[in-house]
C-alpha positions as CSV (number, residue, x, y, z in Angstrom):
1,X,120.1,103.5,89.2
2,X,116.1,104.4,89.8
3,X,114.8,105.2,86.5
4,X,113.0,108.2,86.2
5,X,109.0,108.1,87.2
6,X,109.3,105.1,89.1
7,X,110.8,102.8,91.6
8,X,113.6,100.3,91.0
9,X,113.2,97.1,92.7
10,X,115.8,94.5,91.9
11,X,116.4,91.3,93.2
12,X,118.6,88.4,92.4
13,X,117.3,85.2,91.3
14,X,119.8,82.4,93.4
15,X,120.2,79.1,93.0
16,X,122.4,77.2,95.6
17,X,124.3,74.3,94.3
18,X,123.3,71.6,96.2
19,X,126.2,68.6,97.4
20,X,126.7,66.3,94.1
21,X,125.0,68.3,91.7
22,X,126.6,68.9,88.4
23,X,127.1,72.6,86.7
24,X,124.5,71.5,83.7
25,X,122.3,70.4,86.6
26,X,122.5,74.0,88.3
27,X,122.1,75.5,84.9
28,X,118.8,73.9,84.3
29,X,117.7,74.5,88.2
30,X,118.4,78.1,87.3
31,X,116.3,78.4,84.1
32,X,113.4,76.6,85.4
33,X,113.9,79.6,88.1
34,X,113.8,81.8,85.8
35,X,111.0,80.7,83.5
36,X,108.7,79.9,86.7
37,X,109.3,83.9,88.1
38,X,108.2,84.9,84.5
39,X,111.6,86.9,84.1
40,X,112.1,86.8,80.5
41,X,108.9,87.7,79.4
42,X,108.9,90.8,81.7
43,X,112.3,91.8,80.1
44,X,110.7,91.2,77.2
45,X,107.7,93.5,77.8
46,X,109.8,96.1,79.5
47,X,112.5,96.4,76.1
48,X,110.8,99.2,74.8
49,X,108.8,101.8,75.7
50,X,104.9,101.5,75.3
51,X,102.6,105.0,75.2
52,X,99.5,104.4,77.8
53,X,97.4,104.9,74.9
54,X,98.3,101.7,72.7
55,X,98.4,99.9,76.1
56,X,94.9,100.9,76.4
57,X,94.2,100.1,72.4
58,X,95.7,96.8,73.3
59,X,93.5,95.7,75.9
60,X,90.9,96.8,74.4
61,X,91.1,94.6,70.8
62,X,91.9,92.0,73.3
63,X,89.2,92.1,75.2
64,X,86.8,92.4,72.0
65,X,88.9,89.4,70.3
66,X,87.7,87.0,73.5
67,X,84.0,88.0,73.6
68,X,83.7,87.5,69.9
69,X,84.2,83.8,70.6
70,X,80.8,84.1,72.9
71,X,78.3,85.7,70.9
C-alpha cells in the first residue's frame, strides 16, 4: 500500500544463516542489522505525524542550542 503524498519503498532486511551458526547467533546478526541501517529510530520518527512547521521550529532551537555553546 503507497501512502498518500508519497512513495512507498520497502525492502527487507535478510540475514542468511550461515553453516554452524546458532538461532541466538542469527538473532544478534539480525539486530546488529538492524541497528546499523538505523531502522528503529526511523520507525520511531515516522510513528506519528509531524506538521512541517514544528519540523522547522525544531531545527531551528536546535540549531540555536549548538551555536550557544560557541559564543
Amino acid at each position: 500500500m503507497i501512502p498518500k503524498g508519497g512513495v512507498h519503498v520497502s525492502m527487507a532486511t535478510i540475514v542468511k544463516k550461515q553453516p554452524g551458526q546458532t538461532d541466538d547467533q542469527l538473532i544478534a546478526a539480525f539486530r546488529k542489522k538492524m541497528l546499523a541501517e538505523d531502522i528503529i529510530t526511523e520507525i520511531k520518527k515516522r510513528e506519528f505525524y509531524v506538521k512541517p512547521s514544528r519540523v522547522k521550529y525544531e531545527k531551528m532551537k536546535a540549531l540555536k542550542k549548538g551555536k550557544r555553546g560557541l559564543i
